[in-house]
N, C-alpha and C positions, 0 to 999 in steps of 0.2 A: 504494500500500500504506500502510495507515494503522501508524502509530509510536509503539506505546503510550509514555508518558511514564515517567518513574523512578516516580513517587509511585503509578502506577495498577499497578506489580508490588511496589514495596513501600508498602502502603496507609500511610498515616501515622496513628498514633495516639498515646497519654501515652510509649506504653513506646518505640516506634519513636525519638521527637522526644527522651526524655529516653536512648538511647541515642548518638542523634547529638550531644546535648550532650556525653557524657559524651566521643566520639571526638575531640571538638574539644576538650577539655580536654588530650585524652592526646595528642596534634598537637604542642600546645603545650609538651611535657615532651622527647617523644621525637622529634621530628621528623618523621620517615615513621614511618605506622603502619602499612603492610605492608611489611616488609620483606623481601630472598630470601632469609633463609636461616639458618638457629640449628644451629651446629655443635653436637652431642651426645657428650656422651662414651662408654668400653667399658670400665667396669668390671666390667659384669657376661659380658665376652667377647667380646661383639658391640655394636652399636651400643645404646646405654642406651634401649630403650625403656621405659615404663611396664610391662608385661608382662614384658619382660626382666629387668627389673631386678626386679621382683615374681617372679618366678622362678629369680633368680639362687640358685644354694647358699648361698652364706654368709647372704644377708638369712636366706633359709629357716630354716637352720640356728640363728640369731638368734633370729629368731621362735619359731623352736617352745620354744630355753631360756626366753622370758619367760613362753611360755607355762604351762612346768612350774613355775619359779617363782611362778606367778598360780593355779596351784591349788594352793597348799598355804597360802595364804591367808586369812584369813576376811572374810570378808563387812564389803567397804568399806575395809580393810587396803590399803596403798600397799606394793608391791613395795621392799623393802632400797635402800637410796640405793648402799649400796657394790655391788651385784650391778649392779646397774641401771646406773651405773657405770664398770660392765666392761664388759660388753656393748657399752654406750656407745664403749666406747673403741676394741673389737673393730670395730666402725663406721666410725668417724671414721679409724681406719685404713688404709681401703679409699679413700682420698683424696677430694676435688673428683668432685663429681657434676652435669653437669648432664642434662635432662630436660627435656619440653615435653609441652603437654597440653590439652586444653581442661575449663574452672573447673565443674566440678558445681552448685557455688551461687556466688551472690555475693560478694563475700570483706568479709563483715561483722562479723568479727573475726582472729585471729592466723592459724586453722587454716583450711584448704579443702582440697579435692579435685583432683585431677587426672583426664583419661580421656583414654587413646587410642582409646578403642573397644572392648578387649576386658576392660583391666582400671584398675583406681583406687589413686590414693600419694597418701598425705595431704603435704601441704606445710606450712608453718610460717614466718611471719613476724613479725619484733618490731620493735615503732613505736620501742623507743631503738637498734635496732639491733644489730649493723648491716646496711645494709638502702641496697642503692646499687641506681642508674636506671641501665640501660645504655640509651644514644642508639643510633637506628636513621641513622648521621648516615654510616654506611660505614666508619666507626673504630673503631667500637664505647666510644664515650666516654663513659668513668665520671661519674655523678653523682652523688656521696658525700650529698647533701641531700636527692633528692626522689622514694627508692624507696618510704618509706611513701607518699607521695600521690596514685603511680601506683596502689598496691595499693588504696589505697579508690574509686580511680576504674572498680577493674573490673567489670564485668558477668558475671552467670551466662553461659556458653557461650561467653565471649573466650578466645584461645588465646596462652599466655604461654611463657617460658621462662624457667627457674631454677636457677641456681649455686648449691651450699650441696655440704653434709653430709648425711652418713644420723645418723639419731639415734630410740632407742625413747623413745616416752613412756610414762607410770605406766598405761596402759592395754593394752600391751602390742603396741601400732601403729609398725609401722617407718614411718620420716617423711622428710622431706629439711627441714633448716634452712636455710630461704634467704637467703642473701647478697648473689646480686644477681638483679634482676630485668628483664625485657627481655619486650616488649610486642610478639605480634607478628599479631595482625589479632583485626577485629572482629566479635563474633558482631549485626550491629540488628536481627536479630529475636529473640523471643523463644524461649526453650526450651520444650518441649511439657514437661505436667506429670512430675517424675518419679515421681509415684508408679502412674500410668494408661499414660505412654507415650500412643502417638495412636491412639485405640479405633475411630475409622472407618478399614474394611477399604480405601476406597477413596482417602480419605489417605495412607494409607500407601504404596500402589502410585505413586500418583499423585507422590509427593514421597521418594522413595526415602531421598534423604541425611537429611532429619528423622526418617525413623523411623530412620534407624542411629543418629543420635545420639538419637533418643528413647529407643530399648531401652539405649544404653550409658548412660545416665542414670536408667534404672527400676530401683529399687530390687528391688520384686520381679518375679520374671516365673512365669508358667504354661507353662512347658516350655520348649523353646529362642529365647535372643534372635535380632534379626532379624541379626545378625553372623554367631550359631552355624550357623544355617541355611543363610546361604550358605559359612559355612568346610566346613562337612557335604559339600555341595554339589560344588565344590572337590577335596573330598580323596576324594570316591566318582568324580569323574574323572578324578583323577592316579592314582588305586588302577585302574581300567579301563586307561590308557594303560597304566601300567606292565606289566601283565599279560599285557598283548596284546605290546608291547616283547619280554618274557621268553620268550612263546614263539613269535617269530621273526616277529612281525606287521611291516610296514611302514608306517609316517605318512604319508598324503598329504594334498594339497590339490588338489578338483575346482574349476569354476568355478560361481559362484554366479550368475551371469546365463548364462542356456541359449538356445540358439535354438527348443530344441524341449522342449516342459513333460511331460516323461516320469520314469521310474521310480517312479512312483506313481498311481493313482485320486484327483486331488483338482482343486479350480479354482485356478490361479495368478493369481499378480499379474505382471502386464503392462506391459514401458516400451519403450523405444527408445533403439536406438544412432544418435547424430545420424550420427558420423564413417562409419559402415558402411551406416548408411541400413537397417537390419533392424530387424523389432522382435525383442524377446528377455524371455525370466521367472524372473523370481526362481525358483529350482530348488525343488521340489516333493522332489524324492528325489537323492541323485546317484547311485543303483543302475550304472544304467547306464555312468557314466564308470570308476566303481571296477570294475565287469566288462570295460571295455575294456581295465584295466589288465592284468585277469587273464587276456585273449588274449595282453597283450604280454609277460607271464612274470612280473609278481608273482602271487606264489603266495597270498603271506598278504599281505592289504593291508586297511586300515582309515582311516577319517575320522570326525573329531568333528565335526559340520557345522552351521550353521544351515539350517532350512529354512524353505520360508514357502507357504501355502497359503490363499485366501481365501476362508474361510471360518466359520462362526461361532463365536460363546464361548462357553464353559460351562464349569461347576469343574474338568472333565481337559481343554478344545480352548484350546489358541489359536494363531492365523493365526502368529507365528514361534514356533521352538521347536527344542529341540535335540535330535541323533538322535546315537549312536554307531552307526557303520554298518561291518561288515565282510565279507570274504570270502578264504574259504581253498580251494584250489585239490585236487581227491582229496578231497572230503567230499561226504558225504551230509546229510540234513535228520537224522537220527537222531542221527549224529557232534555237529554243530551244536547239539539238542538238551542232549548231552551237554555240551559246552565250555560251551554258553552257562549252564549249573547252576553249572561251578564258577567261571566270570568271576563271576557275581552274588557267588555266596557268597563270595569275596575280595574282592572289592569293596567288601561290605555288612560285612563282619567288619575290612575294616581303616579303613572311613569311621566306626564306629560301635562298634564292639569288642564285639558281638557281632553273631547271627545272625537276633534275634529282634525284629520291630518291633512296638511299641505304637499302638494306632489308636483312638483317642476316640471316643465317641458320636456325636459331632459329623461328624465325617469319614466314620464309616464309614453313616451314617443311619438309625441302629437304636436302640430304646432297650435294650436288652441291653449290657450289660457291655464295657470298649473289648474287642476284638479282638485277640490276638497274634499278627501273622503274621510265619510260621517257614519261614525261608528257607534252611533245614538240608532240607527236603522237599519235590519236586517230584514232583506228580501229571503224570500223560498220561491224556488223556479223546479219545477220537475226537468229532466234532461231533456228531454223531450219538449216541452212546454220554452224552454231555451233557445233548442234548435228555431223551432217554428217563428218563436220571437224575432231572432235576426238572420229570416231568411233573408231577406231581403241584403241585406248588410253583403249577406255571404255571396249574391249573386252577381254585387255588382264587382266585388271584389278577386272572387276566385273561378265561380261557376254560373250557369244559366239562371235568368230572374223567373220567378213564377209563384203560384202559391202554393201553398201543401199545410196538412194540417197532421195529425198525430198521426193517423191513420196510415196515410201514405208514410210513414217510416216504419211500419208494419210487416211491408211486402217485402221479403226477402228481395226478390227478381230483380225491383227496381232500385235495390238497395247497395247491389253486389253493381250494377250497371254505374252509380253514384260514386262507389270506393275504387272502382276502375279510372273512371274518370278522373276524380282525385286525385290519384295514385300518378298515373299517366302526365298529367296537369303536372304535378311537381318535377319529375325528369324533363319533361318540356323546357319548363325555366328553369330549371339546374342545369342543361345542357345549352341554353339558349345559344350564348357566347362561344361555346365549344365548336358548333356545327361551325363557323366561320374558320377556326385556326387550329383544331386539330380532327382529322378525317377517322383516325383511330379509335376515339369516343363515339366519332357519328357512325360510326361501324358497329359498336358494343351493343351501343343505344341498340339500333336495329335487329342484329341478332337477337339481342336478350326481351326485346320488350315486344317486336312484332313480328306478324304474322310474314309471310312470304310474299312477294310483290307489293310491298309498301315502300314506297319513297317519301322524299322529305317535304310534296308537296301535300301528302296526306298527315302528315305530322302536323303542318303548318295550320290542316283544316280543326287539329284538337284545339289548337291556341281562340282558333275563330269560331268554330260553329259555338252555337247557342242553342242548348237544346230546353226543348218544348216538354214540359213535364205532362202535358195535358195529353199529347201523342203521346204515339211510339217513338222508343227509339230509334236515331236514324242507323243504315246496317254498318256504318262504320263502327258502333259503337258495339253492338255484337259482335262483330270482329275481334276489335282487341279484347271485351269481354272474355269471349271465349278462348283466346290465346293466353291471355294474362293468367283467368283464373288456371286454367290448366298449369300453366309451367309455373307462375312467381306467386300467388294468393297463397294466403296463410292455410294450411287445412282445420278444420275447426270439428269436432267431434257429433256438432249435432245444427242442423239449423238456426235454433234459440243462440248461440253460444255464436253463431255467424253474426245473425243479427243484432245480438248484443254489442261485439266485437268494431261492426264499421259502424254503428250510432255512435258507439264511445270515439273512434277514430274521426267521427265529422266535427263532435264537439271537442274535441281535445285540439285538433289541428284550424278550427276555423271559429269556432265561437266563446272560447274561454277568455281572449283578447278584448271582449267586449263586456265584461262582467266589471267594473271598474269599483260599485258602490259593492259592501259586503253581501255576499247573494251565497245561500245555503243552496246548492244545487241536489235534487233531490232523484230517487230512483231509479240506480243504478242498475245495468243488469247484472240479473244472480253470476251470470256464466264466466262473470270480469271477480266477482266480488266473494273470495271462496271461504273467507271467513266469516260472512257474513249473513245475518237471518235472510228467509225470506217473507217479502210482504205477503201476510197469510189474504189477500184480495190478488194477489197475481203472484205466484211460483214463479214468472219467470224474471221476478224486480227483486233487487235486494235494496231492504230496508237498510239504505247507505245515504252519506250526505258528503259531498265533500265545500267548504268555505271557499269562496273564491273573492278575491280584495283586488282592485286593479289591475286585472288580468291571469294573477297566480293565485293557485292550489296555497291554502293556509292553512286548513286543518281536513281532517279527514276522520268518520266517525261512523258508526253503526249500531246496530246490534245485534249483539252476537252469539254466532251460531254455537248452542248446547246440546247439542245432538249427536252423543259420538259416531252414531252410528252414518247419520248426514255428513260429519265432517270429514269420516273418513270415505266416504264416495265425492266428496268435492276435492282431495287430495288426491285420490285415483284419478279424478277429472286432468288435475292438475298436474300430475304426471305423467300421463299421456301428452298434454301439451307438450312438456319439455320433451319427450323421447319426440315428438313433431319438430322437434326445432326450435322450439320455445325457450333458452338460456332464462329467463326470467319468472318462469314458473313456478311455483311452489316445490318443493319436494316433502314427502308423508315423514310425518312427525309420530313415531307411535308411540311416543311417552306422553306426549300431549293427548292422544286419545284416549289412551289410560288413565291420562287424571282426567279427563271428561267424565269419564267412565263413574268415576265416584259420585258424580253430580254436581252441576255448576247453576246456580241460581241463573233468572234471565236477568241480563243485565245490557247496557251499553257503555262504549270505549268511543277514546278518540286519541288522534294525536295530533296535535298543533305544532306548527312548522314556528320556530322561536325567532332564527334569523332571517326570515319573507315577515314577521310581522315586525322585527327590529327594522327591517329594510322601512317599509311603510311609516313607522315613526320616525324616522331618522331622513328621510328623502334620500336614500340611496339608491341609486340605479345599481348596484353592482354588490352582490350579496358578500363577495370576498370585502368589499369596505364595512360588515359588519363583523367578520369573525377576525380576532385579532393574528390571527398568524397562520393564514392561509397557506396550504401548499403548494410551491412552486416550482416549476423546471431549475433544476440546478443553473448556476450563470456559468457560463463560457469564459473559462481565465483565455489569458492570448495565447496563440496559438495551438488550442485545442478547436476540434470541429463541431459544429454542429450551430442551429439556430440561437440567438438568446430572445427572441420572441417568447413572449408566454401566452398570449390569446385566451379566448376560452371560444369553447367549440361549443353549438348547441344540441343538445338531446333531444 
């Protein structure tokens, strides 16, 4: 294994080299220059932090009188020396302060900055003093002579600690005068600009700690810094736990390596237990353990969980991710529906202080006006009931205008004709550009998708025709029908399980985009949803809901299926899919049957997507800007090969 050197992770250049000088200066003064440990003081109640203390009542209180005395002022007038004074003395009062911070700018004259990250205290030092070095030597020993030398020795972004007084200056700035000074590590690299912060998306993710201190050093920001976001974050899932806590929920912990990669439709990641000799996967869902529970008699139980799914990126997917995941024992999908409106809505009102989120252009993909979505209002739409809603939408956009009501999504015939179309319609424009400058693709295209004696000006006719739902199809469309289904359609075990299959496929790929306000989408079918009851008014609908917020999947819920004997013929179902080709299929869980088996109260589950609803608070287009330390393609040192793009690819 090669052993990158110091110099090749931190590259050396003027600023790095005249850093290192400046640390060996400071070596020289104070001894060790990390030291463990800078005891802080509590005068403002609690441990003095920067925000603390910036928060404390009396500075407050302080501040606001110089405040009132600084308008009544005029223009360039210095505040009363005796007011000023008092105050002052109000101050000095409140005893010895110290505090620690990291330096916003250089300290190129008396006055700098401090930042813990969420907020800034001007500090104050004077070259006649007094102005003492405290030695990092374990004694903490005073050096009365050479506190100014350390102070011009510091660098933007080194982190000090400071003994003094609170004191307002003629400008109306509460401050701390510093007395003594104590050095305690160094920032060698440099600070990102503060007036831009670090403007590539993929920086940022990539070097998490640089943009927190980049945003606590940007002067100004365009919406929330990258701290607020994840405090946001935070406090919308200590507001869920708590909720859940209050009304009699239970905390668990499943296991995050499985033997068997179940409670969800997805590809896992795969390792090996040396000591047990089995392999086992990063858990995809933990459904299944949290309902074993609920055989064993928790009633109400819940997990915040990571999960991991391998699979692709794109602005709402990525491969880890967090779930809040519950279930309560005596409910229905309905009940469930309900709870989960008012979990959100306390949630979102105590992370945010209100109900209503802002959504930019940017995020929501639209040039129309940001979005306010209002989470005071939840719609119910059946899937169906959806479709029909924005055919229209769909036809101007993708496919032929017309009208159609439930019924007609009924019909198998005209349904497979529909997902043909679709299907076709997409390699169309995926190939669009191709057919010009590579003959190779328009080769593929043909072979793989049509029939025999079709050229490009029959392609051309898929882009154009408009078809008539009221007629027949025209025979081109049997055509490739019949060639598509035969060689490239999924096989599907039964009709129902067809039909199910391209309903779900029209609304996932053409009307979930359109769902912006929070809309519980209702009636899924059984032949998609294998864990799920069915509605005892239609066998072939599972009593499922999924949430859908400005376009994305938020939470997904039912209720579920206690029937060992059902579950294990929807696992069989499920299993044939995969031996069809299906990688994402379920595979049979017989321990989970087995605790069926004992008997499972009826109840309903859900699990809510944490980072799609932090996205939605936060106005982030880009779900890696919610998780703090996203995974990334390794970077390209020089002269090694390969891209340093990172992209995200969509699913």
């Amino acid at each position: 294994m090669s052993i990158p050197a110091l110099e090749e992770i931190i590259e050396p250049n003027d600023q790095t080299e005249a850093r290192k000088a400046s640390l060996a200066a400071i070596a020289d003064l104070v001894g060790n220059v990390y030291p463990n440990k800078f005891a802080r003081t509590n005068i403002s109640g609690g441990e003095d932090t920067l925000t603390a203390l910036k928060q404390f009542d009396k500075v407050a209180e302080i501040e606001a009188k110089m405040a009132e005395i600084k308008a009544s002022l005029s223009e360039g007038e210095r505040p009363p020396a005796d007011k000023k004074d008092a105050l002052n003395e109000e101050l000095k009062a409140l005893g010895t302060v110290r505090i620690a911070g990291r330096l916003t700018t250089p300290t190129r004259g008396n006055f700098v900055h401090l930042t813990d990250g969420m907020s800034k205290l001007q500090v104050y030092a004077n070259k006649k003093g007094p102005l003492a070095l405290v030695k990092n030597d374990g004694a903490d020993t005073i050096d009365e002579e050479n506190g100014w030398a350390l102070w011009q020795l510091l660098d933007h972004g080194d982190l000090i600690g400071v003994e003094g007084y609170l004191f307002i200056t003629n400008t109306g700035e509460v401050s701390v005068h510093v007395e003594k000074l104590q050095f305690l590590a160094k920032a060698m690299l440099p600070m990102p600009d503060k007036m831009h912060g670090i403007a590539d998306p993929e920086l940022r993710r990539r070097y998490r700690y640089a943009d927190l201190i980049a945003s606590s050093l940007q002067v100004e920001h365009d919406g929330l810094t990258t701290r607020e976001v994840f405090e946001r974050r935070a406090k919308l899932i200590t507001g869920m736990r708590r909720f859940l806590d209050d009304h009699g929920y239970i905390e668990v912990e499943t296991p995050m390596l499985t033997p068997k990669a179940t409670g969800a439709a997805a590809t896992p990641f795969e390792t090996y237990h040396n000591a047990l000799d089995i392999p086992l996967y990063a858990r995809i869902a933990p459904e299944l353990y949290l309902k074993r529970l609920t055989v064993g008699g928790f009633e109400k139980v819940y997990e915040i969980n990571r999960n991991f799914r391998n699979e692709g990126l794109s602005h709402k997917h990525n491969p880890e991710f967090t779930m809040l995941e519950f279930y309560c024992a005596y409910m229905d999908v309905n009940g469930m529906m309900d709870f989960c409106e008012e979990l959100m809505q306390d949630a979102v009102l105590k992370s945010t202080g209100q109900l209503q989120a802002s959504i930019t252009k940017e995020y929501a993909g639209t040039d129309e006006s940001p979005i306010i979505v209002d989470f005071g209002m939840f719609e119910r739409l059946t899937m169906k009931q959806a479709i029909v809603r924005y055919w229209d939408k769909l036809g101007s956009r993708n496919m032929s205008r017309g009208t159609i009501d439930e019924s007609w999504l009924e019909n198998v015939s005209q349904l497979r004709y529909l997902a043909t179309y679709m299907r076709l319609k997409k390699e169309v424009i995926l190939l669009s550009d191709a057919f010009e400058t590579d003959g190779g693709l328009e080769k593929k295209f043909f072979m793989n998708f049509l029939p025999k004696g079709w050229n490009r000006d029959r392609i051309e006719e898929i882009d154009k025709e408009r078809i008539s739902l009221a007629e027949e199809f025209p025979s081109w469309a049997d055509e490739l029908t019949f060639s598509y289904l035969e060689n490239h359609a999924p096989k599907y075990p039964d009709v129902e399980a067809e039909k199910g299959a391209i309903v779900l496929e029209l609304f996932e790929s053409f009307v979930e985009r359109f769902l912006i306000q929070p809309t519980f989408i209702t009636d899924y079918p059984k032949s998609i949803s294998p864990l799920s009851k069915a509605d005892p008014r239609n066998p072939n609908v599972a009593e499922r809901f999924e949430l859908f917020i400005n376009g994305m999947e938020v939470a997904n819920g039912f209720s579920e299926l206690n029937d060992p004997k059902e579950q294990y013929e929807r696992f069989v179902d499920q299993m044939a899919q995969r031996e069809g080709g299906d990688e994402e299929a379920m595979v049979l869980d017989e321990d989970y049957i087995r605790a069926l088996s004992y008997g499972m109260p009826p109840a309903a589950g859900i699990g809510i997507g944490i980072d799609r609803l932090v996205m939605l608070l936060t106005n982030k287009h880009s779900i890696r800007d919610v998780i703090l330390f996203p995974h990334m393609r390794p970077e390209k040192r020089e002269g090694e090969k390969g891209s340093e793009g990172e992209g995200e690819k969509e699913v």
